[in-house]
Backbone as CSV, one residue per row, in Angstrom:
resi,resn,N_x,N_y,N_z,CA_x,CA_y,CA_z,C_x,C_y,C_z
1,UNK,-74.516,-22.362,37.663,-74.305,-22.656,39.066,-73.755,-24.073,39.252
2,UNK,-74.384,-24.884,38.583,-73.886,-26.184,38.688,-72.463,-26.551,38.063
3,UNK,-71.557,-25.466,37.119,-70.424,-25.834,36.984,-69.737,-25.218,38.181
4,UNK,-70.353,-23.949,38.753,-69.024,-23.450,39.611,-69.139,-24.501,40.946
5,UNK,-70.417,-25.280,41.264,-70.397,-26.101,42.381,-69.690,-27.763,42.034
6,UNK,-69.734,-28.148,40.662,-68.835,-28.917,40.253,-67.326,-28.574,40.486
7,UNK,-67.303,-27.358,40.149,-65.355,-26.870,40.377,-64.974,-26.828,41.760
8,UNK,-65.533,-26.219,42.428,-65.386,-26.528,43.756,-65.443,-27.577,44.252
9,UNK,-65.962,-28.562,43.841,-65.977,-29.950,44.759,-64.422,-30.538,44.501
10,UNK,-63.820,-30.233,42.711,-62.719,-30.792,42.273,-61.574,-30.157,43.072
11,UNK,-62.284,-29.039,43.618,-60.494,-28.349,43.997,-60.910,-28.871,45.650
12,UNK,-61.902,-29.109,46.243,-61.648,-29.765,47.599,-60.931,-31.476,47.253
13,UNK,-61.521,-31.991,46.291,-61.068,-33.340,46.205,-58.928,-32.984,45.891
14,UNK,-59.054,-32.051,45.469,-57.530,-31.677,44.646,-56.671,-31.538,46.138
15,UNK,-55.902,-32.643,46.670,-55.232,-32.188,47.591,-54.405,-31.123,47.702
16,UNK,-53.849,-30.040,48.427,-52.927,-28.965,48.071,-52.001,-28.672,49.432
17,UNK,-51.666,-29.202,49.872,-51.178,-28.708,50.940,-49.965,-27.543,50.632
18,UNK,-49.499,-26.645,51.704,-48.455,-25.822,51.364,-47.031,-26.577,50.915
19,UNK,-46.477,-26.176,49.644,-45.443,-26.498,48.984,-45.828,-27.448,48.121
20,UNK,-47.013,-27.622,47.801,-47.686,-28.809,47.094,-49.001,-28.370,46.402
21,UNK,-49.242,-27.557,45.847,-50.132,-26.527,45.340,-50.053,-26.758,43.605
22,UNK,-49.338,-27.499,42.909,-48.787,-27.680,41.378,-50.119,-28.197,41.310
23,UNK,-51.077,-29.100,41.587,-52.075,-29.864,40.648,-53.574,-28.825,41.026
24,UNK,-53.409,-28.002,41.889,-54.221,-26.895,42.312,-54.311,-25.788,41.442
25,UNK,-53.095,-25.443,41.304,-52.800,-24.400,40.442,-52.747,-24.590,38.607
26,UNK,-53.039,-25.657,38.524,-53.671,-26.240,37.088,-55.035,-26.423,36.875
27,UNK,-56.066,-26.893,37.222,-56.669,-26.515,37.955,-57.585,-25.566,37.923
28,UNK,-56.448,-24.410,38.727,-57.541,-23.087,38.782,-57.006,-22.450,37.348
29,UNK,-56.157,-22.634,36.596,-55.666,-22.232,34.965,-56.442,-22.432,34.054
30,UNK,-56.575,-23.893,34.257,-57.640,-24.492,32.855,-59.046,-23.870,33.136
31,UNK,-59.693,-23.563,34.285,-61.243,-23.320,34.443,-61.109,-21.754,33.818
32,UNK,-60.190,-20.831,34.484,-59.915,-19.449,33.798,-60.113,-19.786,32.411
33,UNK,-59.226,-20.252,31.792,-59.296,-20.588,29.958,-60.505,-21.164,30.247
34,UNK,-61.246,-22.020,30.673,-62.278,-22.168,30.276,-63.486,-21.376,30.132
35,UNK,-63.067,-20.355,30.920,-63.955,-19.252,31.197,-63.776,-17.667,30.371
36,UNK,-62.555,-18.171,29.386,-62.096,-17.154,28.679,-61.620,-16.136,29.304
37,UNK,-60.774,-16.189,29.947,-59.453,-15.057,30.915,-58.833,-14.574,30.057
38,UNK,-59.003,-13.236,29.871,-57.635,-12.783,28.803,-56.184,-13.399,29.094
39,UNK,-55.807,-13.339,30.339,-54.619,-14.097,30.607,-54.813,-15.089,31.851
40,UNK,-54.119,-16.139,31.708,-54.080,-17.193,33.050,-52.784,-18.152,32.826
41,UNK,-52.206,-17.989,33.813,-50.739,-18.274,33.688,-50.331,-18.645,35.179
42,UNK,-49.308,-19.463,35.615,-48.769,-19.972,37.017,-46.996,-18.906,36.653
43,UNK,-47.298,-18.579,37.688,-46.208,-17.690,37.669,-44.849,-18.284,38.202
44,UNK,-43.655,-17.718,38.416,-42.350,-18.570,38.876,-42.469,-18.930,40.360
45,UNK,-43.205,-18.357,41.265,-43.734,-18.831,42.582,-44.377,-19.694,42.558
46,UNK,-45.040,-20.112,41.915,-45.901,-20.866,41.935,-47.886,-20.866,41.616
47,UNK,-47.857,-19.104,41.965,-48.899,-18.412,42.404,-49.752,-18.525,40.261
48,UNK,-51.098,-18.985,40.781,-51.539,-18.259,39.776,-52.174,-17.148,39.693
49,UNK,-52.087,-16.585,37.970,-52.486,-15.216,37.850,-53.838,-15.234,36.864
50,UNK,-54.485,-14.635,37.079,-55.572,-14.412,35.990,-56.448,-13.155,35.991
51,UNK,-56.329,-12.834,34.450,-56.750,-11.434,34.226,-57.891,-11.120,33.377
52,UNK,-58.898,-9.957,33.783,-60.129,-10.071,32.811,-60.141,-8.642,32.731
53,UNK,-59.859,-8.110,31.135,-59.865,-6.707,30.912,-58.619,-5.915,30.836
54,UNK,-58.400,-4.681,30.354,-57.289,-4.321,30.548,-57.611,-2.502,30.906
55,UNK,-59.078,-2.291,31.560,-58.915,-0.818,32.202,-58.194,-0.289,33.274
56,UNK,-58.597,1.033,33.046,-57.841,2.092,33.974,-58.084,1.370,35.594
57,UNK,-59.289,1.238,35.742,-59.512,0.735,37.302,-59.035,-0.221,37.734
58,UNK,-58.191,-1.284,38.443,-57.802,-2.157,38.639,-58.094,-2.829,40.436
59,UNK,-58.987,-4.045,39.862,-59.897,-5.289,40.789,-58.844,-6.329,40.904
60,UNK,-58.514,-6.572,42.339,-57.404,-7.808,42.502,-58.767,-8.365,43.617
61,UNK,-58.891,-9.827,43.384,-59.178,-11.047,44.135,-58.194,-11.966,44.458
62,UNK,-57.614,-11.887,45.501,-56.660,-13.213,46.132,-57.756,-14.270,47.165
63,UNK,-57.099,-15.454,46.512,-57.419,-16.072,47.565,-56.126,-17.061,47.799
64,UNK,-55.678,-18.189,48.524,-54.841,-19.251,48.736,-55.105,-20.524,48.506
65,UNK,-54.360,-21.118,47.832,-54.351,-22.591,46.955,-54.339,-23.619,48.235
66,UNK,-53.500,-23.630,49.317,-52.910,-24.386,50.026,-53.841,-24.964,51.506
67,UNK,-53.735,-26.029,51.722,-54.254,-25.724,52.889,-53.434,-26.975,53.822
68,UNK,-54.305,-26.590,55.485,-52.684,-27.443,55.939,-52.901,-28.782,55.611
69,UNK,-52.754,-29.612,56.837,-52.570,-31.053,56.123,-53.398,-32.054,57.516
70,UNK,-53.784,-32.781,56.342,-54.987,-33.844,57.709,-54.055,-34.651,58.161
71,UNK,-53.721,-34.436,59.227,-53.773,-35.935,60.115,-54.400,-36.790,61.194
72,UNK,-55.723,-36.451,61.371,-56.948,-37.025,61.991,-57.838,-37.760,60.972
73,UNK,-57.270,-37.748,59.569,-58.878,-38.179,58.851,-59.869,-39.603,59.350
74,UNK,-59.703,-40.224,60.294,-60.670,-40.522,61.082,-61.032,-40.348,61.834
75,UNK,-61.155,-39.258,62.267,-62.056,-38.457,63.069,-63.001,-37.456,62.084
76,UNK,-62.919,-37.622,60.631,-63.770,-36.983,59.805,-65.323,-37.623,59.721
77,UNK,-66.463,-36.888,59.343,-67.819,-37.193,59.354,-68.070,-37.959,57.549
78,UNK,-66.984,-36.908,56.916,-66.555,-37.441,55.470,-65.415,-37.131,55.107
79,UNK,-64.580,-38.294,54.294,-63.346,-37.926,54.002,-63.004,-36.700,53.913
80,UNK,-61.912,-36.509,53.923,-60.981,-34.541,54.240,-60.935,-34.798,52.671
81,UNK,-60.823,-35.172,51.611,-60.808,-34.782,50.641,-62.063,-35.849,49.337
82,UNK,-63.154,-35.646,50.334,-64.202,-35.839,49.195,-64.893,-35.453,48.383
83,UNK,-64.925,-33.683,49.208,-65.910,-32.499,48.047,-67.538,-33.354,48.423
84,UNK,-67.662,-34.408,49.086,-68.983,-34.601,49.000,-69.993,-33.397,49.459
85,UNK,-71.105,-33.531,49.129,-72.074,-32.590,49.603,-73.631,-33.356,49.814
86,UNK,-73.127,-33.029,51.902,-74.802,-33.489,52.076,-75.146,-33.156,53.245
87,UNK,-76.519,-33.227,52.773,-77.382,-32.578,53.351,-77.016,-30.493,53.118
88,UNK,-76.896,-30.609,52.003,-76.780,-29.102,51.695,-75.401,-28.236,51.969
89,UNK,-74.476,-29.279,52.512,-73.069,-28.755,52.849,-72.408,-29.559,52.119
90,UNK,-70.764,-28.477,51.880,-70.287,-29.353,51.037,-68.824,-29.577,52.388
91,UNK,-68.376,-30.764,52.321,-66.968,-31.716,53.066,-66.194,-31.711,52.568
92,UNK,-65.328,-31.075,53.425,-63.724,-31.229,52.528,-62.568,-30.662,53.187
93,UNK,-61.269,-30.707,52.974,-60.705,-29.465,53.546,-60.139,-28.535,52.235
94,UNK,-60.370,-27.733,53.188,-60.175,-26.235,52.386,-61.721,-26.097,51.915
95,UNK,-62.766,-26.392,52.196,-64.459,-26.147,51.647,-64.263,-24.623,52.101
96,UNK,-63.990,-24.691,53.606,-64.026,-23.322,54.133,-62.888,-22.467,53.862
97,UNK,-61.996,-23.042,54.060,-60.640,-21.631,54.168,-59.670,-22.127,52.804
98,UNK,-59.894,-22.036,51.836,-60.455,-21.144,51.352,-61.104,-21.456,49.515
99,UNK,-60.668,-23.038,49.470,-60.670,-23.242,48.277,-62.250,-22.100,47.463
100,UNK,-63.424,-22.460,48.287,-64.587,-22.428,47.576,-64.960,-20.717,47.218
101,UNK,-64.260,-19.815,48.328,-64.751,-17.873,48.258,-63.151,-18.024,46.741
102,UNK,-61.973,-18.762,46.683,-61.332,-18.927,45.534,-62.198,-19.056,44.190
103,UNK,-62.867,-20.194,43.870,-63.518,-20.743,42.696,-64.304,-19.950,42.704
104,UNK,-65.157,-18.980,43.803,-66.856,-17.962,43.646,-65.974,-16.858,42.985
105,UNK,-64.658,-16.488,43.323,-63.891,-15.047,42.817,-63.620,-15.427,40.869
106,UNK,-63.301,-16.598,41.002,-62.724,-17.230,39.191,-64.247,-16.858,38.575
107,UNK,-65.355,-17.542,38.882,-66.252,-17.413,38.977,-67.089,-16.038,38.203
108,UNK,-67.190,-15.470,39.481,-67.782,-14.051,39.846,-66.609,-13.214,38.441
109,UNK,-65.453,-13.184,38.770,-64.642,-12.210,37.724,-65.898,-12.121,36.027
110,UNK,-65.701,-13.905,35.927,-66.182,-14.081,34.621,-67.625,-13.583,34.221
111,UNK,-67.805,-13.615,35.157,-69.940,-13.460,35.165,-70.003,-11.942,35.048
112,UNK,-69.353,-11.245,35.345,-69.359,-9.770,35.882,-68.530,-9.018,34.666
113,UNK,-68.072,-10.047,33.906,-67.458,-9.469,32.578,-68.608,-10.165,31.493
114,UNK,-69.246,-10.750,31.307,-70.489,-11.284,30.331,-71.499,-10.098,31.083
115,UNK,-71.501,-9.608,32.157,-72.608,-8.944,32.420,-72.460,-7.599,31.953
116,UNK,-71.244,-7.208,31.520,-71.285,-5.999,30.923,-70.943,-4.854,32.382
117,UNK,-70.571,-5.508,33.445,-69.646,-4.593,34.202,-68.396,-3.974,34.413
118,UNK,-67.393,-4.991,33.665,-66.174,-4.674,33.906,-65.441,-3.671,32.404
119,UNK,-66.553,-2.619,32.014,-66.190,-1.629,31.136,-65.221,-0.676,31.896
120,UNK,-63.940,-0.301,31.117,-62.780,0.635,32.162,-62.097,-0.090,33.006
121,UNK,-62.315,-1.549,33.163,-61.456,-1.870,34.489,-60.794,-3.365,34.311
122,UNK,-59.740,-3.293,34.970,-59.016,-4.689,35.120,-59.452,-5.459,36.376
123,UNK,-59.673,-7.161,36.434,-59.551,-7.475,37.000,-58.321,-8.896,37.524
124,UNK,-57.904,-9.176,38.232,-57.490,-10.128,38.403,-57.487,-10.446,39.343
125,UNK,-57.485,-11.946,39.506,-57.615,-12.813,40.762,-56.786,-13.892,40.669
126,UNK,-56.182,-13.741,41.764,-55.012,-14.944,41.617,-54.926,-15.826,43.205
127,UNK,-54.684,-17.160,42.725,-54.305,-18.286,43.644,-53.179,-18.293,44.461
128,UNK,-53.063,-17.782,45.493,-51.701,-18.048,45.805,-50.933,-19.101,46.651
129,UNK,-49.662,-19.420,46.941,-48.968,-20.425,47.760,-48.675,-19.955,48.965
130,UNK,-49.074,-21.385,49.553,-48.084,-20.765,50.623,-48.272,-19.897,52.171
131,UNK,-49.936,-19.867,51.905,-50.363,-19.115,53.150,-50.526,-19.327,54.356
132,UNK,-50.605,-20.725,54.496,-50.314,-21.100,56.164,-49.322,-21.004,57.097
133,UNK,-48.178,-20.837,56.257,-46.970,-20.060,56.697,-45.773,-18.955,55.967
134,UNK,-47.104,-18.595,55.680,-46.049,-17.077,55.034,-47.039,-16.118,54.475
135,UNK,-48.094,-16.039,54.701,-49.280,-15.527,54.646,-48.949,-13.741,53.681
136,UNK,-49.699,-13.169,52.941,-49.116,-12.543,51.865,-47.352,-11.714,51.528
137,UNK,-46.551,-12.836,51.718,-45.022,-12.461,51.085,-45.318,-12.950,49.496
138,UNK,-46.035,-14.196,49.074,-45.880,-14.570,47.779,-46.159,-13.432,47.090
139,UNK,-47.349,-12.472,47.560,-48.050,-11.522,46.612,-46.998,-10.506,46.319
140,UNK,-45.732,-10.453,47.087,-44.744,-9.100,46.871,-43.767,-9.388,45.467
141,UNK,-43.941,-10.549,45.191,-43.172,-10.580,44.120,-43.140,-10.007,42.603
Protein backbone atom coordinates (compact mmCIF):
# COMPACT_ATOMS: atom_id res chain seq x y z
CA UNK A 1 0.00 0.00 0.00
CA UNK A 2 2.61 2.29 0.83
CA UNK A 3 4.31 1.99 -2.64
CA UNK A 4 1.09 2.52 -4.61
CA UNK A 5 0.46 5.75 -2.21
CA UNK A 6 4.13 6.75 -2.81
CA UNK A 7 3.39 6.49 -6.77
CA UNK A 8 0.64 8.49 -6.64
CA UNK A 9 1.97 11.31 -4.81
CA UNK A 10 4.97 11.24 -7.72
CA UNK A 11 2.54 11.39 -10.55
CA UNK A 12 0.54 14.39 -8.73
CA UNK A 13 3.97 16.09 -8.10
CA UNK A 14 4.74 15.01 -12.09
CA UNK A 15 3.30 18.01 -13.86
CA UNK A 16 1.32 16.83 -17.12
CA UNK A 17 -0.66 19.08 -18.65
CA UNK A 18 -2.30 18.22 -22.18
CA UNK A 19 0.47 18.03 -24.91
CA UNK A 20 2.93 17.68 -22.13
CA UNK A 21 2.33 14.21 -20.77
CA UNK A 22 6.28 12.79 -21.88
CA UNK A 23 7.60 12.79 -18.09
CA UNK A 24 4.06 11.20 -17.03
CA UNK A 25 4.13 8.69 -19.36
CA UNK A 26 7.64 7.47 -18.12
CA UNK A 27 6.61 7.31 -15.17
CA UNK A 28 3.64 5.24 -15.51
CA UNK A 29 6.30 2.71 -17.82
CA UNK A 30 8.94 2.25 -15.32
CA UNK A 31 6.33 1.40 -12.26
CA UNK A 32 4.60 -1.27 -14.91
CA UNK A 33 8.31 -2.84 -15.34
CA UNK A 34 8.52 -2.46 -11.98
CA UNK A 35 5.65 -4.36 -11.38
CA UNK A 36 6.55 -6.90 -14.03
CA UNK A 37 4.04 -6.04 -17.09
CA UNK A 38 4.51 -8.44 -19.73
CA UNK A 39 4.56 -5.42 -21.96
CA UNK A 40 4.81 -1.52 -21.20
CA UNK A 41 5.66 0.66 -23.90
CA UNK A 42 4.62 4.63 -24.91
CA UNK A 43 3.16 4.29 -28.07
CA UNK A 44 3.55 6.87 -31.27
CA UNK A 45 0.68 9.07 -29.64
CA UNK A 46 2.06 9.37 -26.95
CA UNK A 47 -0.42 7.09 -24.98
CA UNK A 48 0.95 4.44 -22.75
CA UNK A 49 0.27 0.79 -23.07
CA UNK A 50 0.56 -1.94 -20.60
CA UNK A 51 -0.24 -5.50 -20.67
CA UNK A 52 -0.69 -8.41 -18.09
CA UNK A 53 -1.36 -11.89 -19.65
CA UNK A 54 -2.13 -12.97 -22.92
CA UNK A 55 -5.90 -14.77 -22.53
CA UNK A 56 -8.88 -15.26 -24.44
CA UNK A 57 -10.81 -12.65 -22.18
CA UNK A 58 -9.65 -9.26 -22.67
CA UNK A 59 -9.65 -6.33 -19.46
CA UNK A 60 -8.86 -2.71 -20.79
CA UNK A 61 -8.34 0.04 -17.88
CA UNK A 62 -7.98 3.62 -19.33
CA UNK A 63 -7.37 6.29 -17.52
CA UNK A 64 -5.73 10.03 -18.72
CA UNK A 65 -2.18 11.29 -18.12
CA UNK A 66 -3.06 14.99 -18.62
CA UNK A 67 -4.60 17.39 -16.71
CA UNK A 68 -5.48 21.06 -17.36
CA UNK A 69 -3.30 23.69 -16.18
CA UNK A 70 -3.16 25.91 -12.83
CA UNK A 71 -3.39 29.30 -13.07
CA UNK A 72 -4.70 30.32 -9.59
CA UNK A 73 -1.98 28.44 -7.59
CA UNK A 74 -2.49 30.97 -4.94
CA UNK A 75 -5.55 30.45 -4.25
CA UNK A 76 -4.37 26.75 -3.39
CA UNK A 77 -4.67 25.36 0.44
CA UNK A 78 -1.37 23.35 -0.92
CA UNK A 79 0.64 23.69 -3.84
CA UNK A 80 -1.25 22.25 -7.22
CA UNK A 81 1.62 20.09 -7.54
CA UNK A 82 2.74 18.82 -4.10
CA UNK A 83 1.15 15.25 -3.76
CA UNK A 84 1.20 16.38 -0.08
CA UNK A 85 -1.12 14.45 2.13
CA UNK A 86 -2.90 15.87 5.16
CA UNK A 87 -4.92 15.30 7.33
CA UNK A 88 -5.79 12.01 5.43
CA UNK A 89 -6.17 13.67 1.92
CA UNK A 90 -3.92 13.73 -0.59
CA UNK A 91 -3.30 17.71 -2.71
CA UNK A 92 -2.60 18.02 -5.95
CA UNK A 93 -3.92 18.41 -9.32
CA UNK A 94 -5.01 15.59 -11.03
CA UNK A 95 -5.32 13.73 -7.12
CA UNK A 96 -8.90 13.57 -8.35
CA UNK A 97 -9.36 13.48 -12.11
CA UNK A 98 -7.54 11.34 -12.64
CA UNK A 99 -3.94 10.67 -11.90
CA UNK A 100 -4.67 8.45 -8.58
CA UNK A 101 -8.12 5.73 -9.99
CA UNK A 102 -4.77 5.70 -12.99
CA UNK A 103 -1.90 4.40 -10.50
CA UNK A 104 -5.01 2.10 -8.30
CA UNK A 105 -5.70 0.46 -12.16
CA UNK A 106 -1.38 -0.08 -12.71
CA UNK A 107 -1.76 -1.18 -9.37
CA UNK A 108 -4.84 -3.38 -9.07
CA UNK A 109 -3.84 -5.08 -12.80
CA UNK A 110 -0.62 -6.32 -10.90
CA UNK A 111 -2.13 -7.54 -7.58
CA UNK A 112 -4.91 -9.41 -9.38
CA UNK A 113 -2.27 -11.22 -11.48
CA UNK A 114 -0.01 -12.39 -8.16
CA UNK A 115 -3.46 -13.26 -6.87
CA UNK A 116 -3.97 -15.86 -9.24
CA UNK A 117 -7.01 -14.15 -11.05
CA UNK A 118 -6.08 -13.23 -14.28
CA UNK A 119 -5.96 -17.15 -15.53
CA UNK A 120 -7.53 -16.98 -19.44
CA UNK A 121 -7.42 -13.32 -19.64
CA UNK A 122 -5.63 -10.22 -20.88
CA UNK A 123 -5.36 -7.24 -19.27
CA UNK A 124 -4.33 -3.86 -20.16
CA UNK A 125 -4.40 -0.50 -18.94
CA UNK A 126 -3.19 2.32 -20.56
CA UNK A 127 -2.44 6.16 -19.90
CA UNK A 128 -3.72 8.23 -22.27
CA UNK A 129 -3.15 11.99 -23.85
CA UNK A 130 -4.91 14.38 -24.37
CA UNK A 131 -8.28 14.23 -22.65
CA UNK A 132 -9.25 17.60 -21.80
CA UNK A 133 -9.68 18.26 -25.25
CA UNK A 134 -10.17 15.40 -27.27
CA UNK A 135 -11.48 13.09 -24.83
CA UNK A 136 -11.27 9.26 -26.22
CA UNK A 137 -9.97 9.94 -30.13
CA UNK A 138 -6.32 8.94 -28.80
CA UNK A 139 -7.80 5.41 -27.93
CA UNK A 140 -8.91 4.94 -31.85
CA UNK A 141 -5.62 4.61 -32.98
Amino acid sequence: MNDLIAFVQKAVQTRSYSDEEEKMAYLLVNEMQKLRYDEAYIDSTGNVVGRIGSGKTVIHFDGHMDTVEVNDDDLWKQPPFSGNIVDGYLWGRGSVDMKSALCAAIYGAAKARDMGYLNDKTVYVTGTVCEEYCDGVNLKL
